[in-house]
N, C-alpha and C positions, 0 to 999 in steps of 0.2 A: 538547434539539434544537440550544443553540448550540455546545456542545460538538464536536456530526457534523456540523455545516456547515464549524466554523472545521479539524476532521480533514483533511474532505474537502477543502478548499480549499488546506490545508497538502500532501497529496499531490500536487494538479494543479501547485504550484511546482515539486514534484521532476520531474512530468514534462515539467513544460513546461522546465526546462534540459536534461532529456535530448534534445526536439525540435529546441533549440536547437545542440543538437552535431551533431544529425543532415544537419540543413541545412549545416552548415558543409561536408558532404561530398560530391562529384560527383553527381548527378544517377545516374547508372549504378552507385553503390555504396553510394545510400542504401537500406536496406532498406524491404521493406515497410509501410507502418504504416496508418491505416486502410482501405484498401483490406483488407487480412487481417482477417477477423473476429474471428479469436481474439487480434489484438494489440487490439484497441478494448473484445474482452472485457476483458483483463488492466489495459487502462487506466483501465477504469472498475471494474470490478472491483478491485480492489487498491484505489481511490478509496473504496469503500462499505465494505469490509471496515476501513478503517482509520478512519470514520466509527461504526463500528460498535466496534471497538475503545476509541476514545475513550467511545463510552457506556456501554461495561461499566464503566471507571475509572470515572466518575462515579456509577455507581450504587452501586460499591462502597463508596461511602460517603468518599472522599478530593475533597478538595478540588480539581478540575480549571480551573485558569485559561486564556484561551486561548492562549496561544503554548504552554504545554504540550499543548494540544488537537494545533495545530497541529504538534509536535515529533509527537507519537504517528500524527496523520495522516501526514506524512513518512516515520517512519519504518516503515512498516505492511508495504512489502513485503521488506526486512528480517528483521523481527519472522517473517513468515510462512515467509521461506527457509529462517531458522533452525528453526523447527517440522518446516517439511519436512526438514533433513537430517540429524536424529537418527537416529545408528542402529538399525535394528534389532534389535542383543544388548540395548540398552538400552532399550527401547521396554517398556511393561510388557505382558505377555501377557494374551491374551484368558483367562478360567476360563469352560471350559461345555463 
């Protein structure tokens, strides 16, 4: 469980410098953010998924310390881009 806290806590640094840039920009061309639901999904989402990620490492039987915890929680949305934009010549095919 310390693992997906110190994740999770490691993701919200990454976004909380993203909020940090956001504000630096005029009032009229900051985008939406909570206010949109599907941006507070992704903010928190991406936060539990890389909480989640850290607990598979640790299950898997390797040594998880936490600033690696924290590195995996950071780096989770990432991780997940890169899943999404495999192609699909390379994707293995469904058999059935």
């Amino acid at each position: 469980m310390r693992e997906f806290l110190f994740a999770f806590f490691g993701g919200l640094a990454i976004n909380a410098l993203r909020l940090f840039e956001i504000a630096k920009l005029p009032i009229p061309e900051r985008p939406k953010t909570f206010s949109d639901w599907l941006y507070a999904l992704q903010f928190f989402g991406t936060r539990l998924i890389g909480g989640v990620l850290a607990l598979a490492y640790s299950m898997s039987g390797t040594a998880l310390t936490p600033i690696l915890a924290v590195n995996i929680g950071a780096s989770a949305p990432l991780i997940l881009k890169t899943f999404a934009s495999v192609p699909r010549e390379i994707r293995p095919k469904r058999v059935g």
